[in-house]
PDB file of N, H, CA, C and O in Angstrom:
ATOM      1  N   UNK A   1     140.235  25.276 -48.541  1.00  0.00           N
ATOM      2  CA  UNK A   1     141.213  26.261 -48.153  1.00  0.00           C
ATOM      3  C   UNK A   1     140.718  27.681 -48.463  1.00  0.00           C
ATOM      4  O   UNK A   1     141.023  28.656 -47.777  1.00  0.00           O
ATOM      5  N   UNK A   2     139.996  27.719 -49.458  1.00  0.00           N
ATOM      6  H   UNK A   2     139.748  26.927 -50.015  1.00  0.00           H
ATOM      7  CA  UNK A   2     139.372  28.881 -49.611  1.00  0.00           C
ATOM      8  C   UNK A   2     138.419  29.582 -48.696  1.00  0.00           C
ATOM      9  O   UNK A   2     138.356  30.780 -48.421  1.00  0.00           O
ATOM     10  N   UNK A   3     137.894  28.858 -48.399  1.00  0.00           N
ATOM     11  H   UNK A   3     137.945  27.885 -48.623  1.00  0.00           H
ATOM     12  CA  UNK A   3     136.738  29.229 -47.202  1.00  0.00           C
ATOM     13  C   UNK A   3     137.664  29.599 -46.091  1.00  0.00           C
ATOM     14  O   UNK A   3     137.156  30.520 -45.451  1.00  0.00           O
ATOM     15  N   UNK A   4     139.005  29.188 -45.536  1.00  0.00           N
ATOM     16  H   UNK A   4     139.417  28.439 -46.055  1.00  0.00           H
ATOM     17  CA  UNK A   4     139.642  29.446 -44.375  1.00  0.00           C
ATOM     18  C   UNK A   4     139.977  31.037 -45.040  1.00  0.00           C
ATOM     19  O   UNK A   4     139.995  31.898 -44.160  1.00  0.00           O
ATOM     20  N   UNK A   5     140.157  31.387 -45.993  1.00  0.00           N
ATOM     21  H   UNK A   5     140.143  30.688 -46.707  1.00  0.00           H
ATOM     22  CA  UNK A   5     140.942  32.723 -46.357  1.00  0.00           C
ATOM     23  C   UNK A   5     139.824  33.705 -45.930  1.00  0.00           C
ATOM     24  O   UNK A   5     140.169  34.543 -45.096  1.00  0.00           O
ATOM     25  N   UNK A   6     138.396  33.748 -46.409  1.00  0.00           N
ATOM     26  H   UNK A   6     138.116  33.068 -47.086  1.00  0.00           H
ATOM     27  CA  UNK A   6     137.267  33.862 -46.507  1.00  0.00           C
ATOM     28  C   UNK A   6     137.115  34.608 -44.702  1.00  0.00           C
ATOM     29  O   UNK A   6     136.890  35.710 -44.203  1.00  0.00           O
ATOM     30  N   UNK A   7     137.370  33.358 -44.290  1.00  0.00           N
ATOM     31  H   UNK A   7     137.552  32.462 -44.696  1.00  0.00           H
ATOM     32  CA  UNK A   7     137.210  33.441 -42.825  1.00  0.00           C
ATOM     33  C   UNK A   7     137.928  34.587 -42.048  1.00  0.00           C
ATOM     34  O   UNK A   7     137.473  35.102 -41.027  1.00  0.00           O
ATOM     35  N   UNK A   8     139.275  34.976 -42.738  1.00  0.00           N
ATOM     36  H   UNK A   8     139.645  34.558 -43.567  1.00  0.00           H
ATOM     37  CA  UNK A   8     140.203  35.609 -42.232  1.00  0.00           C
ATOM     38  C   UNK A   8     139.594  36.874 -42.796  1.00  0.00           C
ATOM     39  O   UNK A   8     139.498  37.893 -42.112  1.00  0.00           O
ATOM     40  N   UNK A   9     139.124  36.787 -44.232  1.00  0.00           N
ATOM     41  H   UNK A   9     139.202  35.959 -44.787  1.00  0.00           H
ATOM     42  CA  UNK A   9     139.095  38.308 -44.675  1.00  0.00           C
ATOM     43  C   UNK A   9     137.910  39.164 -43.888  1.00  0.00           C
ATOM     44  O   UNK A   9     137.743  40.381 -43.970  1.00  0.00           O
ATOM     45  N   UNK A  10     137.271  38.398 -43.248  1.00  0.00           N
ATOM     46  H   UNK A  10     137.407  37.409 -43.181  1.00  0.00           H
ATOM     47  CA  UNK A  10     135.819  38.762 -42.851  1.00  0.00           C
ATOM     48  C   UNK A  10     135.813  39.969 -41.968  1.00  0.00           C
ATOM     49  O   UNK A  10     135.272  41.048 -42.207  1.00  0.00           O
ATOM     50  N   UNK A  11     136.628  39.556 -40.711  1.00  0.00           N
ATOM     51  H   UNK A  11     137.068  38.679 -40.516  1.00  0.00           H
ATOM     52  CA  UNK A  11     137.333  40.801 -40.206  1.00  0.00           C
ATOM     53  C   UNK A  11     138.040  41.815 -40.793  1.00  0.00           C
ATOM     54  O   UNK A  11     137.724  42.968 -40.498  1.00  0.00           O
ATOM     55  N   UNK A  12     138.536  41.707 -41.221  1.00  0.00           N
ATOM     56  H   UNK A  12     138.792  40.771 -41.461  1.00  0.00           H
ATOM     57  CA  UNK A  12     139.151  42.845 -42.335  1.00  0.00           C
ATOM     58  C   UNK A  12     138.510  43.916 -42.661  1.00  0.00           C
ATOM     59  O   UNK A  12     138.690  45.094 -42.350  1.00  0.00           O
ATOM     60  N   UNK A  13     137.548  43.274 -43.482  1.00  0.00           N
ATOM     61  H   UNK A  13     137.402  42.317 -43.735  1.00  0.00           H
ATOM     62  CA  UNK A  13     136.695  43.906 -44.454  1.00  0.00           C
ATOM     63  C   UNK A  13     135.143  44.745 -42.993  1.00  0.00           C
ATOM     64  O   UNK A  13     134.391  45.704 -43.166  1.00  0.00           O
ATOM     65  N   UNK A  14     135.257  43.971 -41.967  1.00  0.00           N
ATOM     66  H   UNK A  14     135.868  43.192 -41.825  1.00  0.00           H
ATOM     67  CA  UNK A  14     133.966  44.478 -40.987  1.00  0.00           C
ATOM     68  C   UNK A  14     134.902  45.656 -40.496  1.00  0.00           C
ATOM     69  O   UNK A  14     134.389  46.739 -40.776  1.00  0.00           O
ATOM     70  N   UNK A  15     135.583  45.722 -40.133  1.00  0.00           N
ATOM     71  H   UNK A  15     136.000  44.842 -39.905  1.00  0.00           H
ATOM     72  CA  UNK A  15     137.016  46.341 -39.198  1.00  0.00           C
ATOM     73  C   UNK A  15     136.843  48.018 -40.079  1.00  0.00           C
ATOM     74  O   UNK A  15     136.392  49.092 -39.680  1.00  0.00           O
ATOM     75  N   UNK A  16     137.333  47.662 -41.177  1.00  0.00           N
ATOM     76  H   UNK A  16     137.699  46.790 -41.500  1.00  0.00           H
ATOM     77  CA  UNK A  16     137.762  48.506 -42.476  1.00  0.00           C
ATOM     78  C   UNK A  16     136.392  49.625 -42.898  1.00  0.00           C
ATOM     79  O   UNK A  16     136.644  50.814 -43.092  1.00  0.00           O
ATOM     80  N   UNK A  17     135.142  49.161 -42.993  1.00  0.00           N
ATOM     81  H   UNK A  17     134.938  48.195 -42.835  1.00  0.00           H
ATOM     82  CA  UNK A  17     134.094  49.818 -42.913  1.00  0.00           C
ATOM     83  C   UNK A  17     133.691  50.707 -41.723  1.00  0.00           C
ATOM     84  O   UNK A  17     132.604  50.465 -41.198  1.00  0.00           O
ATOM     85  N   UNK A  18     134.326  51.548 -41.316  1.00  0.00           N
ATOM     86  H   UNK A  18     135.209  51.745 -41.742  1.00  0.00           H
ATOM     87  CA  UNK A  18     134.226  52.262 -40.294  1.00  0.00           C
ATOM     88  C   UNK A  18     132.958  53.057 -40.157  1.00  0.00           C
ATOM     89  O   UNK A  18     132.464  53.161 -39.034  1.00  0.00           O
ATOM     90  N   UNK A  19     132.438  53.575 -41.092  1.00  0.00           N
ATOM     91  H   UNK A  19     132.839  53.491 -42.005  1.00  0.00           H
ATOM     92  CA  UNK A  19     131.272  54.429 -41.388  1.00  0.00           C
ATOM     93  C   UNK A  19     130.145  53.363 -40.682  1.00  0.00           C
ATOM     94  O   UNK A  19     129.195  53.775 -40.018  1.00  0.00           O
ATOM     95  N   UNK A  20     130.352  52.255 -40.881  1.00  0.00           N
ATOM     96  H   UNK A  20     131.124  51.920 -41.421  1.00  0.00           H
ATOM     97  CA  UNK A  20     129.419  50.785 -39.945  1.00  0.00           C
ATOM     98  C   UNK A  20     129.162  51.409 -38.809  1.00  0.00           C
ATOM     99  O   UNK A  20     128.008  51.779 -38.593  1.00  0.00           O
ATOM    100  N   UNK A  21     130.079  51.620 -37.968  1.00  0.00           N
ATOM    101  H   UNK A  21     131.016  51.320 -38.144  1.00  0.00           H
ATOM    102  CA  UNK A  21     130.517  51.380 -36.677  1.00  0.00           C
ATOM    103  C   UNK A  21     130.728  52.836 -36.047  1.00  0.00           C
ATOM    104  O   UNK A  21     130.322  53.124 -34.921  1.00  0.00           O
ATOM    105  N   UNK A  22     131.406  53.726 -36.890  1.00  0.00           N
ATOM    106  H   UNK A  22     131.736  53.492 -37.804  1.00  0.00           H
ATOM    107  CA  UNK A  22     131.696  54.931 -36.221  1.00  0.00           C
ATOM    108  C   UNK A  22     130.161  55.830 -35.504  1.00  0.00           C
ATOM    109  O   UNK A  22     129.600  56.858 -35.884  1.00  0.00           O
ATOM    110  N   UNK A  23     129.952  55.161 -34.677  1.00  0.00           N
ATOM    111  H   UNK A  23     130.407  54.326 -34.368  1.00  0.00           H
ATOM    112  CA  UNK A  23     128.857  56.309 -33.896  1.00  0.00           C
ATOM    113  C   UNK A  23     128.590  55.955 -32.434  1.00  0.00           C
ATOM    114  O   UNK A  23     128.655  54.766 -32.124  1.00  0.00           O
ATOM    115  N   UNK A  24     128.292  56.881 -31.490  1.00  0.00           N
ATOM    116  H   UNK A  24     128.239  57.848 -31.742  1.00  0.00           H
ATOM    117  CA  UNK A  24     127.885  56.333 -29.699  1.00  0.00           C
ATOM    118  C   UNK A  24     126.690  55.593 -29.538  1.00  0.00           C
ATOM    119  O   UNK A  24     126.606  54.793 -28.605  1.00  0.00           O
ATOM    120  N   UNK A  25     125.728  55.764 -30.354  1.00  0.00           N
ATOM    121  H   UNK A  25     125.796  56.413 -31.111  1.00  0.00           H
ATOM    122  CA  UNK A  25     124.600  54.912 -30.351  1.00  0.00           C
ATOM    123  C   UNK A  25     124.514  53.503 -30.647  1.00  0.00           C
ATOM    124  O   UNK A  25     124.549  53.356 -31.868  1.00  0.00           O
ATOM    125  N   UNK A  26     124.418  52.429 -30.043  1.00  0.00           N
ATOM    126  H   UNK A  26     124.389  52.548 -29.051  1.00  0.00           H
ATOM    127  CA  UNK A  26     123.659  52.260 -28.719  1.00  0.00           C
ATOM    128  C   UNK A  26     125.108  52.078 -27.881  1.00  0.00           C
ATOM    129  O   UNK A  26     126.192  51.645 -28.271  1.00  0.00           O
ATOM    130  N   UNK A  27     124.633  52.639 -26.434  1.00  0.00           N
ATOM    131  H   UNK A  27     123.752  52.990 -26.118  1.00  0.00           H
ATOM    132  CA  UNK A  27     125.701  52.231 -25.670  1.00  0.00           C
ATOM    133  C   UNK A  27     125.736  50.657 -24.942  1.00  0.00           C
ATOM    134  O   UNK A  27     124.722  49.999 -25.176  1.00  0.00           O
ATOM    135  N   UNK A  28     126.587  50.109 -24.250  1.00  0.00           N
ATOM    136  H   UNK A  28     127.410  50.643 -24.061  1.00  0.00           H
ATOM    137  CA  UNK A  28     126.471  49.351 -23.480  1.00  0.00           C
ATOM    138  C   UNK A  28     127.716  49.573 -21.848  1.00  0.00           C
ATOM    139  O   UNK A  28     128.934  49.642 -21.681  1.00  0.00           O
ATOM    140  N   UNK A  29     127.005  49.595 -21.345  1.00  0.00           N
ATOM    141  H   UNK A  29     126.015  49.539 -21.481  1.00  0.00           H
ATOM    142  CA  UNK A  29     127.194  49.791 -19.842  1.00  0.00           C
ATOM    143  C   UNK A  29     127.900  50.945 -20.070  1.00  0.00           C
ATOM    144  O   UNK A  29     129.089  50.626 -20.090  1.00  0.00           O
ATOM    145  N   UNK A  30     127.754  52.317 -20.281  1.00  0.00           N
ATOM    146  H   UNK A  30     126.788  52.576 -20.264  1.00  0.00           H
ATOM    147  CA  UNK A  30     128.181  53.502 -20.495  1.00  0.00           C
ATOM    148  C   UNK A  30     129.401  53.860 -21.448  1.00  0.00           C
ATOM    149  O   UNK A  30     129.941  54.956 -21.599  1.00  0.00           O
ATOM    150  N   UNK A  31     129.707  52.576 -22.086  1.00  0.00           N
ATOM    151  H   UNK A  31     129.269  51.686 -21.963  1.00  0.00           H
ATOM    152  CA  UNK A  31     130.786  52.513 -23.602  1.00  0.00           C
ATOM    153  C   UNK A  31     129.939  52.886 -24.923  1.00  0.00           C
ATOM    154  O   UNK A  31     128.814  52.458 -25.182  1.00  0.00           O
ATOM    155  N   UNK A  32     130.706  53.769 -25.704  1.00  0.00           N
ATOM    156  H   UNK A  32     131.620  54.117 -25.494  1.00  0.00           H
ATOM    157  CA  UNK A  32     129.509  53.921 -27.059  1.00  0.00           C
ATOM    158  C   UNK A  32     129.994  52.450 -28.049  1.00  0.00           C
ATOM    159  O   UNK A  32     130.931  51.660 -28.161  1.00  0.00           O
ATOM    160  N   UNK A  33     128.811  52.706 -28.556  1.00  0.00           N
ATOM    161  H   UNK A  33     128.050  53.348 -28.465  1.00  0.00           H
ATOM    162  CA  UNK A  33     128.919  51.680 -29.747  1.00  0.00           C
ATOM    163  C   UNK A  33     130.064  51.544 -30.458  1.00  0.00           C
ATOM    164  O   UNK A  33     130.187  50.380 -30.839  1.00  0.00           O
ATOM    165  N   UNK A  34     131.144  52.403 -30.866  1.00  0.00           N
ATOM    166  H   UNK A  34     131.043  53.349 -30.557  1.00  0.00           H
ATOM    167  CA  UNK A  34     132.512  52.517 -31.121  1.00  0.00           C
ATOM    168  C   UNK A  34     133.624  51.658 -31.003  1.00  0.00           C
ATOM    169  O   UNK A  34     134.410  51.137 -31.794  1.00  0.00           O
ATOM    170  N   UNK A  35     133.382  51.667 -29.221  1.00  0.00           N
ATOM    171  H   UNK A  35     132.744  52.090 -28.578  1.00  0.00           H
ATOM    172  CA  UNK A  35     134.594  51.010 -28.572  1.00  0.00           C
ATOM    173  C   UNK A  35     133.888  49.290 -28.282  1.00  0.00           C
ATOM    174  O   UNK A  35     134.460  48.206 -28.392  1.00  0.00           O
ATOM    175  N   UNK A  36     132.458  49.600 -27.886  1.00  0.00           N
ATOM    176  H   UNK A  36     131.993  50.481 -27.797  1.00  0.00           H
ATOM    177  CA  UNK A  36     132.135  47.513 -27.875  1.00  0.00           C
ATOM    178  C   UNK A  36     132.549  46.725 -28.888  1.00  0.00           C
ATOM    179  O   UNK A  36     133.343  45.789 -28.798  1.00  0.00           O
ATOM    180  N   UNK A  37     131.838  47.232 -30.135  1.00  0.00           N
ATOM    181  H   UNK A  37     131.193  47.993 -30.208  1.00  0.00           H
ATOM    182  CA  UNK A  37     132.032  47.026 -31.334  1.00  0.00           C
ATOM    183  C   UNK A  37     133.139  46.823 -31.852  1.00  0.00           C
ATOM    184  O   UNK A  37     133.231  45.992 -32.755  1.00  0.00           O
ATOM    185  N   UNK A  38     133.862  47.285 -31.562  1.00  0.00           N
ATOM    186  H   UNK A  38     133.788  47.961 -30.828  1.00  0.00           H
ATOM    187  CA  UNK A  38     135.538  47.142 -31.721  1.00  0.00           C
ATOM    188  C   UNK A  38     136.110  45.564 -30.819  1.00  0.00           C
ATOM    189  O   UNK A  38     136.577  44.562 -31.361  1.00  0.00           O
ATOM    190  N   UNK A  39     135.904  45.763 -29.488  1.00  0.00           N
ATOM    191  H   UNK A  39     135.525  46.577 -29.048  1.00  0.00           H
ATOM    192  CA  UNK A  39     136.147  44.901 -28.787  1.00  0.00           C
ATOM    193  C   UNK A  39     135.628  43.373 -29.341  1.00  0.00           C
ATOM    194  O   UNK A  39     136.289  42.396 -29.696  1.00  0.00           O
ATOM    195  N   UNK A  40     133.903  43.633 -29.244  1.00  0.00           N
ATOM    196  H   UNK A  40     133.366  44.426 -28.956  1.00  0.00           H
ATOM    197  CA  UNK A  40     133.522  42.374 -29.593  1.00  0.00           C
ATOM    198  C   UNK A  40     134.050  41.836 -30.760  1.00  0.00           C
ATOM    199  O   UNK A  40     133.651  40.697 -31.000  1.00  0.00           O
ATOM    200  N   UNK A  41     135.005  42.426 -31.733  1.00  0.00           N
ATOM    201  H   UNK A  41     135.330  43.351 -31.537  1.00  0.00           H
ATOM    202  CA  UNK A  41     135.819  41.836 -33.001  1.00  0.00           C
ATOM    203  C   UNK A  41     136.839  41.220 -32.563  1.00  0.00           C
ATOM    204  O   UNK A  41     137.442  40.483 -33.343  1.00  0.00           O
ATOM    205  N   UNK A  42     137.340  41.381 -31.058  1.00  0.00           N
ATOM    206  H   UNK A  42     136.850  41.980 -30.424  1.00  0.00           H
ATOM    207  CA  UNK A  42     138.586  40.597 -30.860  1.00  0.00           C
ATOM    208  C   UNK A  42     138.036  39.302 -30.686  1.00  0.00           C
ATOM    209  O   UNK A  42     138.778  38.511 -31.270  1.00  0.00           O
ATOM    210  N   UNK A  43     137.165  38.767 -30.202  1.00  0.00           N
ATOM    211  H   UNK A  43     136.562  39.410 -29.728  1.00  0.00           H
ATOM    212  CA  UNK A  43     136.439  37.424 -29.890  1.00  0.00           C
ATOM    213  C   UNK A  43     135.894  36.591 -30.844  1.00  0.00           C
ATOM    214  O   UNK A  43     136.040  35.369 -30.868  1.00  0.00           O
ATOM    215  N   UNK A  44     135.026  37.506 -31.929  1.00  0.00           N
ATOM    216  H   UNK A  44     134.907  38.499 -31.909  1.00  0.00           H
ATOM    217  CA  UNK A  44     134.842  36.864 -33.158  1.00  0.00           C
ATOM    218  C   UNK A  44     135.999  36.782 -34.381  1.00  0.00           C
ATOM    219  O   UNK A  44     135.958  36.009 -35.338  1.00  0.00           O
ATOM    220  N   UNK A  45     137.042  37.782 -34.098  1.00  0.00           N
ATOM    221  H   UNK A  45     137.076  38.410 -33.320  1.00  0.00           H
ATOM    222  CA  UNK A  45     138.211  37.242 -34.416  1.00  0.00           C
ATOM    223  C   UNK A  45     139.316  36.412 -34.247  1.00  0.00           C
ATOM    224  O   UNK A  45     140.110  36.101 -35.135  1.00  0.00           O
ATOM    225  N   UNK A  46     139.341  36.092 -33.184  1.00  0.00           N
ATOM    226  H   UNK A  46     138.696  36.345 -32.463  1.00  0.00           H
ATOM    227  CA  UNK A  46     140.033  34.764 -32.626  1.00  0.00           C
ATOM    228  C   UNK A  46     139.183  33.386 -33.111  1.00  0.00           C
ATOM    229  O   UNK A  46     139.498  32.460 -33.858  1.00  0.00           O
ATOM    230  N   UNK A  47     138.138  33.639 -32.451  1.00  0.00           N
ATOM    231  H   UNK A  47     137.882  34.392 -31.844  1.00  0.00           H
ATOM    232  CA  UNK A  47     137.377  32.143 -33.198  1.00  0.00           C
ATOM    233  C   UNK A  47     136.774  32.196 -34.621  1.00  0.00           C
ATOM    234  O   UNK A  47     135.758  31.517 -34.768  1.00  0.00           O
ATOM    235  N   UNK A  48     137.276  32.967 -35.824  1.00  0.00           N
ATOM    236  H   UNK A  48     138.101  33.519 -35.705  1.00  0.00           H
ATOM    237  CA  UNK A  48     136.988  32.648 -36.864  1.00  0.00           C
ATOM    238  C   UNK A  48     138.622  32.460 -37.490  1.00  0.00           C
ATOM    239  O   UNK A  48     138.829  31.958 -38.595  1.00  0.00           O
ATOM    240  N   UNK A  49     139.659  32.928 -36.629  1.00  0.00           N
ATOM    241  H   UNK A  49     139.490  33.336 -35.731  1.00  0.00           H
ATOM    242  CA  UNK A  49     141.118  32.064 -36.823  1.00  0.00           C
ATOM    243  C   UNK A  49     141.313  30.979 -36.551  1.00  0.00           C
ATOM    244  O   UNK A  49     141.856  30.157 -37.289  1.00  0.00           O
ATOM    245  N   UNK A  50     140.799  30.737 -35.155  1.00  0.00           N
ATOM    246  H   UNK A  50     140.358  31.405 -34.555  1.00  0.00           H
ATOM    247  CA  UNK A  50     141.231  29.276 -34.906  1.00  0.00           C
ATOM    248  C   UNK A  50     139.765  28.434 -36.048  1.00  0.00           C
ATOM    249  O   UNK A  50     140.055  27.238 -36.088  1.00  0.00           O
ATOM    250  N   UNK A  51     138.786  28.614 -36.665  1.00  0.00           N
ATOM    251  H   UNK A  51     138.550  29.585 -36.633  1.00  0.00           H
ATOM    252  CA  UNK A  51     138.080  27.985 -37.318  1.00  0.00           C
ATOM    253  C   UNK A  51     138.954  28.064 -38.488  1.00  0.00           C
ATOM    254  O   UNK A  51     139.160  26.876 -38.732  1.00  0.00           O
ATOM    255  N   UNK A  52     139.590  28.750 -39.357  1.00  0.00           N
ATOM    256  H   UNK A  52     139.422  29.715 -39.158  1.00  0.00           H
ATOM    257  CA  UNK A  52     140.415  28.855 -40.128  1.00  0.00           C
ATOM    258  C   UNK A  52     141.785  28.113 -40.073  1.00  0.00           C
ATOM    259  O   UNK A  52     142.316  27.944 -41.171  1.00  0.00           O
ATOM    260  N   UNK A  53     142.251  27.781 -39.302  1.00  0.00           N
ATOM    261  H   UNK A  53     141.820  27.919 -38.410  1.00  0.00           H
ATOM    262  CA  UNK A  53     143.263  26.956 -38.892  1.00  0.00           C
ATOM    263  C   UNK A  53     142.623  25.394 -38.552  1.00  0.00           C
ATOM    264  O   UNK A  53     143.176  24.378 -38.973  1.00  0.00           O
ATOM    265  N   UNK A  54     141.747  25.376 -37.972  1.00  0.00           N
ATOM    266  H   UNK A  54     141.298  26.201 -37.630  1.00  0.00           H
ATOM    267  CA  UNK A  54     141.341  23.632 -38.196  1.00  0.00           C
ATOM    268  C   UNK A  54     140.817  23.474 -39.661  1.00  0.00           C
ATOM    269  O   UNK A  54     141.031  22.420 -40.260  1.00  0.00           O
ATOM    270  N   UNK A  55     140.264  24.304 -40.134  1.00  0.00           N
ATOM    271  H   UNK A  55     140.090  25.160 -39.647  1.00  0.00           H
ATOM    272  CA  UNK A  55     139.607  23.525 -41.568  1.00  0.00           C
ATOM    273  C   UNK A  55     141.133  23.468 -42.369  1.00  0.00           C
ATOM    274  O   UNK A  55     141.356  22.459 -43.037  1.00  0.00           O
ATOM    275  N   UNK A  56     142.190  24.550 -42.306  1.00  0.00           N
ATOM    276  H   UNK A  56     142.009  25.370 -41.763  1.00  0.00           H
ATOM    277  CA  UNK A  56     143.888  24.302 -43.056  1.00  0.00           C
ATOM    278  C   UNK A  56     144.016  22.785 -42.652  1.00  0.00           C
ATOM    279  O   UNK A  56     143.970  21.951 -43.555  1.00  0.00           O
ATOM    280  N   UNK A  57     144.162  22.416 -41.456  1.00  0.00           N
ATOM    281  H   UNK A  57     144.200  23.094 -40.722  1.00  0.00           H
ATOM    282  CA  UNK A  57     144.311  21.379 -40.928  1.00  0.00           C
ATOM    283  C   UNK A  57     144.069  20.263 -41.341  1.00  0.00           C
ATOM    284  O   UNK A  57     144.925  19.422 -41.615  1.00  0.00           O
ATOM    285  N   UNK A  58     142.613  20.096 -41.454  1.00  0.00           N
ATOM    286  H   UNK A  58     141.917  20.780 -41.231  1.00  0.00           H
ATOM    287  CA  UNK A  58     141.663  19.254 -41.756  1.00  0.00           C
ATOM    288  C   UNK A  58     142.067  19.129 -43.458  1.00  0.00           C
ATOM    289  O   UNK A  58     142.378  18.015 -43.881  1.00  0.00           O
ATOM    290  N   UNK A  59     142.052  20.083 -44.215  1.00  0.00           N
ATOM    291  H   UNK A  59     141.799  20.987 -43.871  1.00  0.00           H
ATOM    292  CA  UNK A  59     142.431  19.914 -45.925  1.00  0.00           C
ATOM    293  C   UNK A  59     144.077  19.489 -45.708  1.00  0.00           C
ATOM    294  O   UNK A  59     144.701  19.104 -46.697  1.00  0.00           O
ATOM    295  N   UNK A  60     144.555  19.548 -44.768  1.00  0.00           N
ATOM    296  H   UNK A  60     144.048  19.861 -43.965  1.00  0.00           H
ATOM    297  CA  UNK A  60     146.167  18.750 -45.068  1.00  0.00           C
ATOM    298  C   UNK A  60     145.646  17.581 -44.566  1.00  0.00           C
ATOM    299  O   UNK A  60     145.474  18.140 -43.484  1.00  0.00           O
ATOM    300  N   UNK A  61     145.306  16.660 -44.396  1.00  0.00           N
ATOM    301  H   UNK A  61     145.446  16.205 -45.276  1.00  0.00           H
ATOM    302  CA  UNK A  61     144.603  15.421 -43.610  1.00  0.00           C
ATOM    303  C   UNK A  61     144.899  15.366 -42.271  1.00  0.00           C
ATOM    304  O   UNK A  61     144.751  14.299 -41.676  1.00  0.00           O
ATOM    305  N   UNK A  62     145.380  16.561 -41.577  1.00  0.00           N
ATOM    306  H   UNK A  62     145.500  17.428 -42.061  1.00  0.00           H
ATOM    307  CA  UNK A  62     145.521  16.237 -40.301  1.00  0.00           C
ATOM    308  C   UNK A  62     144.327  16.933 -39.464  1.00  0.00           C
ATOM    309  O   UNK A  62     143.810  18.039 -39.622  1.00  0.00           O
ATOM    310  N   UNK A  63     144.051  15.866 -38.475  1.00  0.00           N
ATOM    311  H   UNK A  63     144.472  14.968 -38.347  1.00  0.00           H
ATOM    312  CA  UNK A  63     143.417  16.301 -37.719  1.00  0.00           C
ATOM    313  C   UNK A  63     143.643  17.240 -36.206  1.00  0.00           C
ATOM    314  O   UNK A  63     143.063  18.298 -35.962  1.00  0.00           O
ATOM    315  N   UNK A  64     144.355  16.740 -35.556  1.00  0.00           N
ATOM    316  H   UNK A  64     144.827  15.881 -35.754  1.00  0.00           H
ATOM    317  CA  UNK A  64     145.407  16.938 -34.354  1.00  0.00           C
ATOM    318  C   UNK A  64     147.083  17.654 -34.917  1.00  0.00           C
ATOM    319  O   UNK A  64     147.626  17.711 -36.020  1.00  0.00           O
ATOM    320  N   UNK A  65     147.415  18.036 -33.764  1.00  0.00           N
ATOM    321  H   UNK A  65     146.974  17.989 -32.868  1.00  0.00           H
ATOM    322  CA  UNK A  65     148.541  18.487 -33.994  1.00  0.00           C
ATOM    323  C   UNK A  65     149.699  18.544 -32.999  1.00  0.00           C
ATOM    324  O   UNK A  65     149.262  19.278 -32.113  1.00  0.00           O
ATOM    325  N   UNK A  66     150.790  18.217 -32.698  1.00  0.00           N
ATOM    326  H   UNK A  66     151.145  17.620 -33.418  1.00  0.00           H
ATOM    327  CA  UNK A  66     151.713  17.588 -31.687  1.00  0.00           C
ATOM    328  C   UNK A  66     152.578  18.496 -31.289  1.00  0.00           C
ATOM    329  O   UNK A  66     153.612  17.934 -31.648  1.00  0.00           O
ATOM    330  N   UNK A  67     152.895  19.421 -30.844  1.00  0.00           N
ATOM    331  H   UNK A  67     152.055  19.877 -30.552  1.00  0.00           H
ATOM    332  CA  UNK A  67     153.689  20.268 -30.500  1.00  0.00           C
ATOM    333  C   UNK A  67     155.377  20.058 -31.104  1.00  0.00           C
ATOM    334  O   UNK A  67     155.594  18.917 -31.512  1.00  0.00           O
ATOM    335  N   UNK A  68     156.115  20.668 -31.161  1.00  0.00           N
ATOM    336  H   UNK A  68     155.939  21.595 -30.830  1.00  0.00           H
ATOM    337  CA  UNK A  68     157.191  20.322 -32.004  1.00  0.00           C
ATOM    338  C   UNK A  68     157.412  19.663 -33.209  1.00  0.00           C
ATOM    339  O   UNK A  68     158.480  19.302 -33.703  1.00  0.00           O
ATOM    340  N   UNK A  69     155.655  19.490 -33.845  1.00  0.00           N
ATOM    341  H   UNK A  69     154.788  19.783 -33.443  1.00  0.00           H
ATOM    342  CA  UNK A  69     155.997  18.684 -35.171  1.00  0.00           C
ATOM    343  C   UNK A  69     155.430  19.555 -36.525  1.00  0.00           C
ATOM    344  O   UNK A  69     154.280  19.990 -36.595  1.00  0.00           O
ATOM    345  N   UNK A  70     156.375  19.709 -37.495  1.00  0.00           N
ATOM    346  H   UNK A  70     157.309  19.355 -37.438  1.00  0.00           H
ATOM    347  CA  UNK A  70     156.883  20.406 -37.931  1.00  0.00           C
ATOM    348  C   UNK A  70     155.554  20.381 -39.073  1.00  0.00           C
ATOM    349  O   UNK A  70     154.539  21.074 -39.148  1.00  0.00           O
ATOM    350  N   UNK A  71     155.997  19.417 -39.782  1.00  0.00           N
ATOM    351  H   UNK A  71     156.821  18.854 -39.721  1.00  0.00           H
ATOM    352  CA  UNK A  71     154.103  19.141 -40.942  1.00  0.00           C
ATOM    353  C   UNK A  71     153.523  18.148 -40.718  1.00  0.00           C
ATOM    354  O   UNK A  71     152.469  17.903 -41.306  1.00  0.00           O
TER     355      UNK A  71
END
C-alpha cells in the first residue's frame, strides 16, 4: 500500500518543482517545453493512478471489481 501512495505522490512532487520545467526550450511542434511537459503529466498521471488502484486492489485480495459492489 505504500508503494500505491508513492505512486500518487510522484506527480505531485514532479508538478510542484516548477523551476524543472519552467522554460521554452525544447519545443515540440511549436509548443514550448512548459505547456508539453505539463500535458505529458496528464497521461503519466492517469496511469500511475490506475497502477495505484490495482496494486490497493490487489493488497485487499481482490483482483477484479464488479460495478455496484461496495468492498
Amino acid at each position: 500500500m505504500a508503494l500505491a501512495g508513492v505512486l500518487l505522490l510522484v506527480p505531485i512532487l514532479a508538478l510542484l518543482w516548477v523551476p524543472s520545467y519552467a522554460k521554452v526550450d525544447p519545443e515540440l511542434f511549436g509548443f514550448p517545453f512548459f505547456f508539453w511537459y505539463q500535458f505529458l503529466w496528464v497521461f503519466i498521471c492517469s496511469a500511475l493512478t490506475y497502477t495505484a488502484y490495482r496494486l490497493t486492489l490487489s493488497a485487499r485480495g481482490k483482483t477484479t471489481h464488479k460495478v455496484g459492489e461496495d468492498t
